[in-house]
Biopython code that builds the backbone (N, CA, C, O; Angstrom):
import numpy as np
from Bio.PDB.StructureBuilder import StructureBuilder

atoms = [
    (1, "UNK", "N", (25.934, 43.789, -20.140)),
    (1, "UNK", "CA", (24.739, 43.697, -19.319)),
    (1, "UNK", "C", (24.793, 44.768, -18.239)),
    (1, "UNK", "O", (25.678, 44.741, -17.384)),
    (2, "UNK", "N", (23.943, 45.622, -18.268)),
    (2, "UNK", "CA", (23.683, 46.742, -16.932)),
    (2, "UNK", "C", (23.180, 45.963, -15.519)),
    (2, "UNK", "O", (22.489, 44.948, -15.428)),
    (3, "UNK", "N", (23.642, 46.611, -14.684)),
    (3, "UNK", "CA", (23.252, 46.371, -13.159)),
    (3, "UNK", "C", (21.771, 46.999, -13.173)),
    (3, "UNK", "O", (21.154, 47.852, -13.811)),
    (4, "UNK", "N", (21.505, 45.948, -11.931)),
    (4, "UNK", "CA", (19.796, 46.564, -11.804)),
    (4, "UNK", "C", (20.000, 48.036, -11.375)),
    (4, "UNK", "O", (19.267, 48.781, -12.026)),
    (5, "UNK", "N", (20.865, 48.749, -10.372)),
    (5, "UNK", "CA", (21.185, 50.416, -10.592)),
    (5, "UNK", "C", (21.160, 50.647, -12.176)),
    (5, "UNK", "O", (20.033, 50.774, -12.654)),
    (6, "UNK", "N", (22.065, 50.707, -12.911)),
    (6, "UNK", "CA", (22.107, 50.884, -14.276)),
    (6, "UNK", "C", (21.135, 51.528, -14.741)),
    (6, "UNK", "O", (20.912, 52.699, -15.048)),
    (7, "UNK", "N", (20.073, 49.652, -14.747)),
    (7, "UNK", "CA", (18.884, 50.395, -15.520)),
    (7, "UNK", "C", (17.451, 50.825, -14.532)),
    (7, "UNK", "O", (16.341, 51.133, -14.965)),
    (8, "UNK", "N", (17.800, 50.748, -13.393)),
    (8, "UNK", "CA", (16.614, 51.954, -12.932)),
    (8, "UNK", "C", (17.232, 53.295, -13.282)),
    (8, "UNK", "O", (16.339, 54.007, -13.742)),
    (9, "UNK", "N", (17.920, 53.670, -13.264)),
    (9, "UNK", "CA", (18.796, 54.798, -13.660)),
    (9, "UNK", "C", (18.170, 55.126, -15.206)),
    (9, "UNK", "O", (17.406, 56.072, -15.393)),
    (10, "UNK", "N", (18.525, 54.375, -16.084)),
    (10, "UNK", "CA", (18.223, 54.417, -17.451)),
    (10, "UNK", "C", (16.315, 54.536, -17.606)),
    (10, "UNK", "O", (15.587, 55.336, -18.194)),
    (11, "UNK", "N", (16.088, 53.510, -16.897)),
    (11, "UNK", "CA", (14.632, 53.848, -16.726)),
    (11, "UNK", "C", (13.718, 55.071, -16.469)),
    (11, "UNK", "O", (12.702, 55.493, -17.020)),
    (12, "UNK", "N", (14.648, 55.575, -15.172)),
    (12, "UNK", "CA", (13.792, 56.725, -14.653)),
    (12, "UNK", "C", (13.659, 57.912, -15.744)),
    (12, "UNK", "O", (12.744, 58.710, -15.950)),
    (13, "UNK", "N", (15.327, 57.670, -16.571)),
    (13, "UNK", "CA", (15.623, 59.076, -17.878)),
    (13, "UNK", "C", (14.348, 58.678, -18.480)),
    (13, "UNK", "O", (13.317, 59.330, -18.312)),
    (14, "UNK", "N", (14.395, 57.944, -18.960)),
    (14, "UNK", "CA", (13.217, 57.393, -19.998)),
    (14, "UNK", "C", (12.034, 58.246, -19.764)),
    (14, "UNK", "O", (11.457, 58.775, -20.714)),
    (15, "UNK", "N", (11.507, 58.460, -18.101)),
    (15, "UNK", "CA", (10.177, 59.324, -18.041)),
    (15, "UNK", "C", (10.648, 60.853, -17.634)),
    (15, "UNK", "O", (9.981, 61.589, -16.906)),
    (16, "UNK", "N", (11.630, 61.123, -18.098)),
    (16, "UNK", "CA", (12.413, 62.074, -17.708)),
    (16, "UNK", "C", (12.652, 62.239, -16.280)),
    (16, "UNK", "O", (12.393, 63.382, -15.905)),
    (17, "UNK", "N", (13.099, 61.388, -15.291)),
    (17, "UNK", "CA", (12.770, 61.215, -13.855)),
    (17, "UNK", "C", (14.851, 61.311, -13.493)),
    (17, "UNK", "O", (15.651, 61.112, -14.407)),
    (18, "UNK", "N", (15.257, 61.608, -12.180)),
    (18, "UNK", "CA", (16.431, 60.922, -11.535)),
    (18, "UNK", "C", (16.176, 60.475, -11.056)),
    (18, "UNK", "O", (15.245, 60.708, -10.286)),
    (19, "UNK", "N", (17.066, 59.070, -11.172)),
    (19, "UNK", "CA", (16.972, 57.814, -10.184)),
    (19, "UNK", "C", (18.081, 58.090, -8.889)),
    (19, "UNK", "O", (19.270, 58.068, -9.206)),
    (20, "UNK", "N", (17.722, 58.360, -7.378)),
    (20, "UNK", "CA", (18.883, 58.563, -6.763)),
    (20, "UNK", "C", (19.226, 57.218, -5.891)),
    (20, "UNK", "O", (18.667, 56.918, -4.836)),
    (21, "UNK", "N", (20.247, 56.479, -6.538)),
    (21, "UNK", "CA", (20.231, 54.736, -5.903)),
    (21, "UNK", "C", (20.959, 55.078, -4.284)),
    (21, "UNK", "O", (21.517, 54.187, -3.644)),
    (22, "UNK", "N", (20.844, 56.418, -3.815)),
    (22, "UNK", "CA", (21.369, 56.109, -2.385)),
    (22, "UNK", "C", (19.993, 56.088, -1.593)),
    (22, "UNK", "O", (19.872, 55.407, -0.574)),
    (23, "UNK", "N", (18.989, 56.842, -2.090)),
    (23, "UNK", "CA", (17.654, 57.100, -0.876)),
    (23, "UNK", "C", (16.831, 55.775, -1.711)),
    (23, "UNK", "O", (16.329, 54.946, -0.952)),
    (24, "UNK", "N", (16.706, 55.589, -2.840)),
    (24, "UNK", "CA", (15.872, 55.041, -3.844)),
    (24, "UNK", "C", (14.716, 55.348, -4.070)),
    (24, "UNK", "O", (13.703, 54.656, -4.170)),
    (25, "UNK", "N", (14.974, 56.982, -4.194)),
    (25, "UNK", "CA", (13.574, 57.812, -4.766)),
    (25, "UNK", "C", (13.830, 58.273, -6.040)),
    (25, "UNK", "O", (14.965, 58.543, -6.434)),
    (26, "UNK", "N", (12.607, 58.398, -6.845)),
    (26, "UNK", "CA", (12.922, 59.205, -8.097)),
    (26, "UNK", "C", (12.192, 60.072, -8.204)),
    (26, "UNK", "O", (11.000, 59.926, -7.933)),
    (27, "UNK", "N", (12.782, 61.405, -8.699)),
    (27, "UNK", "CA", (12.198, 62.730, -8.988)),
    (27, "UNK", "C", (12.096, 63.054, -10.069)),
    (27, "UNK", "O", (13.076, 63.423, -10.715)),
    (28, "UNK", "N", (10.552, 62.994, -10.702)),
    (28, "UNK", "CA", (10.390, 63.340, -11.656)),
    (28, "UNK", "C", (9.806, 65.160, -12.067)),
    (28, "UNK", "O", (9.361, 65.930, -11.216)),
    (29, "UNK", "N", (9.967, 65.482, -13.509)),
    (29, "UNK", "CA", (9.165, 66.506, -14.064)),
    (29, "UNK", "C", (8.446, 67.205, -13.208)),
    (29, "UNK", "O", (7.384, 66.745, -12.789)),
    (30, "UNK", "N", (8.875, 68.334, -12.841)),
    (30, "UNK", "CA", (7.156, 68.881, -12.210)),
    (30, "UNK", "C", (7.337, 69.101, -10.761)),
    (30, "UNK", "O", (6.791, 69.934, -10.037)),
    (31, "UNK", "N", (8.254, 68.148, -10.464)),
    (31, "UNK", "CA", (8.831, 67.965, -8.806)),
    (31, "UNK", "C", (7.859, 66.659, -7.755)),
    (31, "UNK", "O", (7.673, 66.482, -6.551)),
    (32, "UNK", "N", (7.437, 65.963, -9.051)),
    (32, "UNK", "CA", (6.819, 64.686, -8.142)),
    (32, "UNK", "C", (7.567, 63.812, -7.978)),
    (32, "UNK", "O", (8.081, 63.285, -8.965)),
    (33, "UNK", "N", (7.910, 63.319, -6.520)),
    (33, "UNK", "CA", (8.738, 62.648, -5.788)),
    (33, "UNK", "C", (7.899, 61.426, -5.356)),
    (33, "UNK", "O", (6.730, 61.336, -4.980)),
    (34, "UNK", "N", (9.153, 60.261, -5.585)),
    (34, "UNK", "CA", (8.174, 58.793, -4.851)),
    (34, "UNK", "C", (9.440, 58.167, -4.345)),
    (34, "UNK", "O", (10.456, 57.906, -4.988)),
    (35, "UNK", "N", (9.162, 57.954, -2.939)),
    (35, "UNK", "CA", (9.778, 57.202, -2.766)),
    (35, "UNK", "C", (9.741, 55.728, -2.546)),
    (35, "UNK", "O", (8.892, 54.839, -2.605)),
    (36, "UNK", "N", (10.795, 55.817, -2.316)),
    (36, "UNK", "CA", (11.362, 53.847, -2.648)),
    (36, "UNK", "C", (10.422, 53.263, -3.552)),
    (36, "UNK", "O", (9.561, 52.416, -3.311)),
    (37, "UNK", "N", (10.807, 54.038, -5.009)),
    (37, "UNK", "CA", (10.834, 53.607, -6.209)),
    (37, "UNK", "C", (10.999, 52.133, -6.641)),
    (37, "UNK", "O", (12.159, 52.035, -7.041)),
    (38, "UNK", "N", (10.614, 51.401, -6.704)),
    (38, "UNK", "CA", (11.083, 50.068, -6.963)),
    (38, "UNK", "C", (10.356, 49.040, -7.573)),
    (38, "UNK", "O", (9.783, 48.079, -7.060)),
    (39, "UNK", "N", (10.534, 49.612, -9.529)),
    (39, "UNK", "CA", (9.712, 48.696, -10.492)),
    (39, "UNK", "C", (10.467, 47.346, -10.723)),
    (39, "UNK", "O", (9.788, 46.433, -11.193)),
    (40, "UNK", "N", (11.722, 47.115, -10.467)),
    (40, "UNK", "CA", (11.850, 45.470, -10.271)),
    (40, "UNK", "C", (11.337, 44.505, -9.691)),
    (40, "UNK", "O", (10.951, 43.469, -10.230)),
    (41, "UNK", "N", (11.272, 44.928, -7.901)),
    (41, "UNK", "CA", (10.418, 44.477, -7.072)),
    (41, "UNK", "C", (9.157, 44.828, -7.286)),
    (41, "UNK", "O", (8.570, 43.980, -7.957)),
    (42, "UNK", "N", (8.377, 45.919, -6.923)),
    (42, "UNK", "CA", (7.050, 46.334, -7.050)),
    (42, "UNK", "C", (6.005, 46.059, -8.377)),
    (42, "UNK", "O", (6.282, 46.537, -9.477)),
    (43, "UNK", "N", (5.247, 45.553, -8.241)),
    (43, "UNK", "CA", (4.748, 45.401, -9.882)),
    (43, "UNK", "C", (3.579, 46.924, -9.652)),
    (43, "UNK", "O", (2.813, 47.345, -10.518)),
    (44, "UNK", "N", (3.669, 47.211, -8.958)),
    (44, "UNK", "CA", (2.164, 48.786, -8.808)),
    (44, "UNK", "C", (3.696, 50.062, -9.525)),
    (44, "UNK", "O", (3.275, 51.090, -10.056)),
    (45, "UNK", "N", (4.843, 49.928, -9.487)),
    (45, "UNK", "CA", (5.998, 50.451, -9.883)),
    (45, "UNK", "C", (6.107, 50.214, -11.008)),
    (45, "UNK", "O", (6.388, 51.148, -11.760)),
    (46, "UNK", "N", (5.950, 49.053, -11.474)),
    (46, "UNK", "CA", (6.711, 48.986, -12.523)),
    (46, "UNK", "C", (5.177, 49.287, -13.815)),
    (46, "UNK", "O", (5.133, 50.034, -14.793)),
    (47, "UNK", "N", (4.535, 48.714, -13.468)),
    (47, "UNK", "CA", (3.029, 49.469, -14.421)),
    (47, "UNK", "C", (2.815, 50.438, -14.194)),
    (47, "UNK", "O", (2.507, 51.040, -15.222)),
    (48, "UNK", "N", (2.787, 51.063, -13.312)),
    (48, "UNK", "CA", (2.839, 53.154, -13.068)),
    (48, "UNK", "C", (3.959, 53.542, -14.500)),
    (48, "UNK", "O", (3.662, 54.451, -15.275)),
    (49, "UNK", "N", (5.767, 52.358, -14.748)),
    (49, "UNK", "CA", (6.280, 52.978, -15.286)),
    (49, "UNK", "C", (6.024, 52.652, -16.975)),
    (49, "UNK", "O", (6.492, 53.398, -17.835)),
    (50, "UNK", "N", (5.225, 51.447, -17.300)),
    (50, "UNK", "CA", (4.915, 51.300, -18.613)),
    (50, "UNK", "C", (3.905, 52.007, -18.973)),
    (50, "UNK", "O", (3.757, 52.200, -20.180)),
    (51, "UNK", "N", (3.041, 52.521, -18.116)),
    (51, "UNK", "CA", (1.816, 53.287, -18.475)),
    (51, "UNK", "C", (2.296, 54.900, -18.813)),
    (51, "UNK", "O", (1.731, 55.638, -19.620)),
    (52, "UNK", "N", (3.307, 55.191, -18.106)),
    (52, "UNK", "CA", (3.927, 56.584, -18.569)),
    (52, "UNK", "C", (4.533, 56.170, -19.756)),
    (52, "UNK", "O", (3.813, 56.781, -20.545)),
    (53, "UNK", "N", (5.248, 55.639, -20.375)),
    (53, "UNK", "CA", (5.777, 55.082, -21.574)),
    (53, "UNK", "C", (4.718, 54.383, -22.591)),
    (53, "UNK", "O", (5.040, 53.954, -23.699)),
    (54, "UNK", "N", (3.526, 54.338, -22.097)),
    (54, "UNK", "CA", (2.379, 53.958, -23.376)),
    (54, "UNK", "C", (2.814, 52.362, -23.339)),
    (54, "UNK", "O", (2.134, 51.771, -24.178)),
    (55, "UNK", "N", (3.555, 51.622, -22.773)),
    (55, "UNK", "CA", (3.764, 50.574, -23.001)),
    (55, "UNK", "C", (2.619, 49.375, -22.957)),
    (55, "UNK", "O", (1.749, 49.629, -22.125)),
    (56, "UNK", "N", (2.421, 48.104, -23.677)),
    (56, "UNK", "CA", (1.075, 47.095, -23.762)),
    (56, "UNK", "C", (1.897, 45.999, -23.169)),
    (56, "UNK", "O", (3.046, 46.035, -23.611)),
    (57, "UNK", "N", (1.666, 44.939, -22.228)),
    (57, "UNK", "CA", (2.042, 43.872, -21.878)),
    (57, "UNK", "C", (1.025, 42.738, -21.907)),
    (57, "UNK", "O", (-0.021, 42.675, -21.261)),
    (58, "UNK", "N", (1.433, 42.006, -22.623)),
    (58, "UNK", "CA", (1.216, 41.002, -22.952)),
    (58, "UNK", "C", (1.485, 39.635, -22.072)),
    (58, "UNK", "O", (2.421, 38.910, -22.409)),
    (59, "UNK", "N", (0.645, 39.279, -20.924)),
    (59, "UNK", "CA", (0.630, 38.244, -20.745)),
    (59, "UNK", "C", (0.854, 36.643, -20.591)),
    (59, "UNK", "O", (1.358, 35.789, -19.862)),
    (60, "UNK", "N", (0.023, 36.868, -21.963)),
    (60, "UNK", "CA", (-0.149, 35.346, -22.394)),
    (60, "UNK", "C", (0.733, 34.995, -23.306)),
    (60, "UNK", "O", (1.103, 33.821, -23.276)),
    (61, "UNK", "N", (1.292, 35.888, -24.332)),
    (61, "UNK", "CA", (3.230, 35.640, -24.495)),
    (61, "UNK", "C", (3.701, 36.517, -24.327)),
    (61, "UNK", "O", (4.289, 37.146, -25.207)),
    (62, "UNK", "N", (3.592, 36.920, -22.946)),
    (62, "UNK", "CA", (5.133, 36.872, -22.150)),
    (62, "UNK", "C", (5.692, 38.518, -23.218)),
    (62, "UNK", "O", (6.826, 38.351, -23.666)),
    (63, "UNK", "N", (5.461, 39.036, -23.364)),
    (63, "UNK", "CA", (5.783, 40.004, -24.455)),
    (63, "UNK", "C", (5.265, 41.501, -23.670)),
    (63, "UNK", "O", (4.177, 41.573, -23.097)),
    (64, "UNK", "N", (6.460, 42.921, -23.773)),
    (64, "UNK", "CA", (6.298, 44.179, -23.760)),
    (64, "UNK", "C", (6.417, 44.892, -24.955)),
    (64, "UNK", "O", (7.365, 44.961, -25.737)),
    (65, "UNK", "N", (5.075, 45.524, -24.984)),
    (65, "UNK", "CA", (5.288, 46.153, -26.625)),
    (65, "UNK", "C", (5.317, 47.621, -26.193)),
    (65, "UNK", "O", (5.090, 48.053, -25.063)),
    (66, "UNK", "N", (5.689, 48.424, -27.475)),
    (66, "UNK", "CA", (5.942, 49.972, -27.670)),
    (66, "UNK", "C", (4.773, 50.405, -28.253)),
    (66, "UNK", "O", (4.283, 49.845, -29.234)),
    (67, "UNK", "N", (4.213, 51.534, -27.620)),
    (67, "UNK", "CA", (3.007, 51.926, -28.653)),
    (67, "UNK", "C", (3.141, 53.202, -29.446)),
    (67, "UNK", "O", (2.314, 54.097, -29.623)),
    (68, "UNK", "N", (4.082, 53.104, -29.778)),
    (68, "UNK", "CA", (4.793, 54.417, -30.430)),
    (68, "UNK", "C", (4.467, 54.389, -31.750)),
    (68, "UNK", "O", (4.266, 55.432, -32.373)),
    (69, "UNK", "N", (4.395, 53.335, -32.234)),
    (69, "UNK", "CA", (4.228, 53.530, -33.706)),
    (69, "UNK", "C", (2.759, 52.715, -33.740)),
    (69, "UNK", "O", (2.225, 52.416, -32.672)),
    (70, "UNK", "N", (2.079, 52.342, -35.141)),
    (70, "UNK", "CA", (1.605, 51.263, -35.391)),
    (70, "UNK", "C", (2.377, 49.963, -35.177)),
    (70, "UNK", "O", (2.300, 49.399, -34.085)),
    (71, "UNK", "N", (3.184, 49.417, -36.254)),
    (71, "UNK", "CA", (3.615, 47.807, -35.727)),
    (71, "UNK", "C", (3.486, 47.712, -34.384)),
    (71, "UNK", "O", (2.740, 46.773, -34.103)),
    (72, "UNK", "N", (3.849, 48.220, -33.546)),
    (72, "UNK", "CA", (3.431, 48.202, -31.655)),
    (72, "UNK", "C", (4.485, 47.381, -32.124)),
    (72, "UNK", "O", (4.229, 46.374, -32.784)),
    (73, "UNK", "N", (6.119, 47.844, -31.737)),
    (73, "UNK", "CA", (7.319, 47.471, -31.984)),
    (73, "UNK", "C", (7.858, 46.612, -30.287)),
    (73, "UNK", "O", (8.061, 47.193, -29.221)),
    (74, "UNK", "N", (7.953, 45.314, -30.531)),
    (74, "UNK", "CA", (8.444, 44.586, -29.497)),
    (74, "UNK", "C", (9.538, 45.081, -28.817)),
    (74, "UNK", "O", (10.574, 45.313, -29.440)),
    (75, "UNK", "N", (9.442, 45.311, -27.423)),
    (75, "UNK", "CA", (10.699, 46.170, -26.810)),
    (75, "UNK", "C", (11.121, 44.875, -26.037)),
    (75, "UNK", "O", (12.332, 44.657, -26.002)),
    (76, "UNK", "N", (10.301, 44.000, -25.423)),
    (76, "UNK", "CA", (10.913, 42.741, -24.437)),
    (76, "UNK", "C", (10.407, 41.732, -24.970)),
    (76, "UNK", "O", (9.623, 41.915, -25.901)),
    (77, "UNK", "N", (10.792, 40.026, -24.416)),
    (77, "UNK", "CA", (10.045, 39.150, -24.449)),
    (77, "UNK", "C", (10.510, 38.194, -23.126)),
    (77, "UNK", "O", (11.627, 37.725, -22.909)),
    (78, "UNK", "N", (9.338, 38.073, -22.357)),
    (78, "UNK", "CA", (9.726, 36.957, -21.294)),
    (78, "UNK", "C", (9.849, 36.193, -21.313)),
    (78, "UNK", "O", (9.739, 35.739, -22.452)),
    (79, "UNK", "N", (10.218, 35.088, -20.151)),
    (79, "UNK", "CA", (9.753, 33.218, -20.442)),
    (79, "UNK", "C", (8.474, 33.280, -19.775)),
    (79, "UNK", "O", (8.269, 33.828, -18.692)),
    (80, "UNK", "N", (7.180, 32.365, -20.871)),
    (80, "UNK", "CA", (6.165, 32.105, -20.278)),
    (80, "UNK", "C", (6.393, 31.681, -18.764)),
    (80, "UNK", "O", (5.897, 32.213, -17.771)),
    (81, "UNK", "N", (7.392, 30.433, -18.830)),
    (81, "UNK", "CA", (7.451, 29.362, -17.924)),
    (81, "UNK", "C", (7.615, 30.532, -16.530)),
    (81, "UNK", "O", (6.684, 30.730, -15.749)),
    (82, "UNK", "N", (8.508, 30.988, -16.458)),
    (82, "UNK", "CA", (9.053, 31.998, -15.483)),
    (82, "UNK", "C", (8.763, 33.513, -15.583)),
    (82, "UNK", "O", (9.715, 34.292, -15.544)),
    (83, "UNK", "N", (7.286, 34.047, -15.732)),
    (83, "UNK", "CA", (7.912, 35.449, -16.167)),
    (83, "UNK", "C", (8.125, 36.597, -15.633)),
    (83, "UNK", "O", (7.104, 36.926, -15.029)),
    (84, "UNK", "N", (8.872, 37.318, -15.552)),
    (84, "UNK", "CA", (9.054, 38.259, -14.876)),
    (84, "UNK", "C", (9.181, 39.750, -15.451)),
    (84, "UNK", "O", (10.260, 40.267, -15.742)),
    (85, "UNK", "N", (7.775, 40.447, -15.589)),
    (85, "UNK", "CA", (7.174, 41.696, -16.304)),
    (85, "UNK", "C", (7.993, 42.525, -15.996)),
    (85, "UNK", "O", (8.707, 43.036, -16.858)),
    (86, "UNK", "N", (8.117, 42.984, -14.195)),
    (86, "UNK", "CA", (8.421, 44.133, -13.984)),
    (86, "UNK", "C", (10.323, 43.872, -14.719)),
    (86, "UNK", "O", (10.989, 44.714, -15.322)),
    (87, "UNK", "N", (10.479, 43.307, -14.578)),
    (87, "UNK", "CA", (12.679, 43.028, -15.425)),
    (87, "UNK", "C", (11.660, 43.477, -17.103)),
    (87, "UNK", "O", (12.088, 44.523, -17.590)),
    (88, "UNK", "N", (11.004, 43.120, -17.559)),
    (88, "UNK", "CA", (10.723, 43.368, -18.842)),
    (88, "UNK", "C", (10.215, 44.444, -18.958)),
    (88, "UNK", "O", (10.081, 44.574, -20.175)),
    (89, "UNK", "N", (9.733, 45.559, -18.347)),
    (89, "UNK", "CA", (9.284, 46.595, -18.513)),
    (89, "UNK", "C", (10.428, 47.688, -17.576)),
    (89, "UNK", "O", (10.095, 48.823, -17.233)),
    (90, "UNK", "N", (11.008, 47.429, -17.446)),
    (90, "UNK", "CA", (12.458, 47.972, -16.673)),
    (90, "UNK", "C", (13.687, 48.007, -17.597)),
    (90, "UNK", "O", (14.642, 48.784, -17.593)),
    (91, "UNK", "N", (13.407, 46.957, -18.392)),
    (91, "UNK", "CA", (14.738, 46.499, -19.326)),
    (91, "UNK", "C", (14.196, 47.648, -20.849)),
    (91, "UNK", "O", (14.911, 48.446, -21.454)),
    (92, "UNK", "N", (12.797, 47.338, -21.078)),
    (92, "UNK", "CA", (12.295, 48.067, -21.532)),
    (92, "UNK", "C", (12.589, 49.255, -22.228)),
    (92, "UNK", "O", (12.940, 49.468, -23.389)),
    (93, "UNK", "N", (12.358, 50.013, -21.213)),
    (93, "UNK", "CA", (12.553, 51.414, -20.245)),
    (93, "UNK", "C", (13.499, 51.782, -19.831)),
    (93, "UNK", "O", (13.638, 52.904, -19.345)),
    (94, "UNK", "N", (14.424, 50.881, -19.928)),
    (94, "UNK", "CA", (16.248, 51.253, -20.058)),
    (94, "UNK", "C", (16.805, 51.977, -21.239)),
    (94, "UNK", "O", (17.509, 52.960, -21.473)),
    (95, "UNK", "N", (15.920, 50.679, -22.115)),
    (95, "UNK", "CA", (16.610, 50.992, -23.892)),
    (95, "UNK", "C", (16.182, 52.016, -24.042)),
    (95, "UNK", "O", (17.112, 52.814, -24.165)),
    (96, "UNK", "N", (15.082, 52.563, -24.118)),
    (96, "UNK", "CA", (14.953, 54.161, -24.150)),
    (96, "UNK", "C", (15.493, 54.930, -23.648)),
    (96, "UNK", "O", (15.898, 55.779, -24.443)),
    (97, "UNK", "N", (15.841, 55.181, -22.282)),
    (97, "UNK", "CA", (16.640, 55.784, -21.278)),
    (97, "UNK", "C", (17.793, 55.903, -22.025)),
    (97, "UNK", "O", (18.224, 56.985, -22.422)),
    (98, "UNK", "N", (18.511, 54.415, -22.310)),
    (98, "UNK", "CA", (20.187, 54.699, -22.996)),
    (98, "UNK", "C", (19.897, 55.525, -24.484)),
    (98, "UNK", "O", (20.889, 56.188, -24.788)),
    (99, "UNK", "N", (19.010, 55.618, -25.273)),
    (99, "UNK", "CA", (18.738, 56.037, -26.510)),
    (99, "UNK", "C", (18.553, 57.492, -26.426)),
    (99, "UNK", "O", (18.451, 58.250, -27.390)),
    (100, "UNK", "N", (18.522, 57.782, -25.293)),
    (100, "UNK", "CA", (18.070, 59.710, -25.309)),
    (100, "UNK", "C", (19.349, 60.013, -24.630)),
    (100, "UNK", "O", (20.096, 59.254, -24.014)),
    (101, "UNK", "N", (19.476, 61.680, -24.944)),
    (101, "UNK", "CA", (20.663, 62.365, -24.869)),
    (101, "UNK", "C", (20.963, 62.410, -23.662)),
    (101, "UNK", "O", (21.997, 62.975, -23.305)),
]
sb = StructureBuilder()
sb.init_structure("model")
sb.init_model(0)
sb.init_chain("A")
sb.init_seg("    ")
for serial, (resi, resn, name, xyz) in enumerate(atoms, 1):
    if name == "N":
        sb.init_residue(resn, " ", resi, " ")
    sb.init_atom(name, np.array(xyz, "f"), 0.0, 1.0, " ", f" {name:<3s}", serial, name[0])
structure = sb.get_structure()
């Protein structure tokens, strides 16, 4: 299991961004800077980061999909009861992050 550093870290690769966990800004492509980055906490963060990733969230079950292909390949699934998007679109957005070079 990764630390929430970990995968903002893994996350930010994902949009080709550095995550720097001492200021908690990330610098992405291009030289656009935001600070205090924070799609765990922030949900305006963490949909800024599924929308760069094409990602669909699903609601009503609790579900983050990939829109990369057709099937729209399940990347998360929440608990209805409890859910918590921005960890599912972070966790997301990790697995990609760890999957690139």
């Amino acid at each position: 299991m990764s630390t929430d550093r970990e995968l903002l870290e893994l996350a930010a690769k994902a949009i080709n961004g550095i995550y720097d966990s001492g200021t908690g800004c990330i610098s992405l492509d291009g030289g656009i800077d935001y600070e205090q980055w924070e799609p765990l906490d922030d949900a305006g963060d963490a949909f800024r980061l599924a929308a760069a990733l094409q990602f669909s969230v699903d609601f009503e079950n609790g579900s983050v999909w990939g829109a990369g292909d057709l099937d729209m390949t399940r990347l998360g699934k929440v608990s209805v009861e409890q859910p918590c998007f921005r960890r599912a679109i972070v966790e997301a957005a990790a697995e990609i992050g760890r999957s690139m070079p």
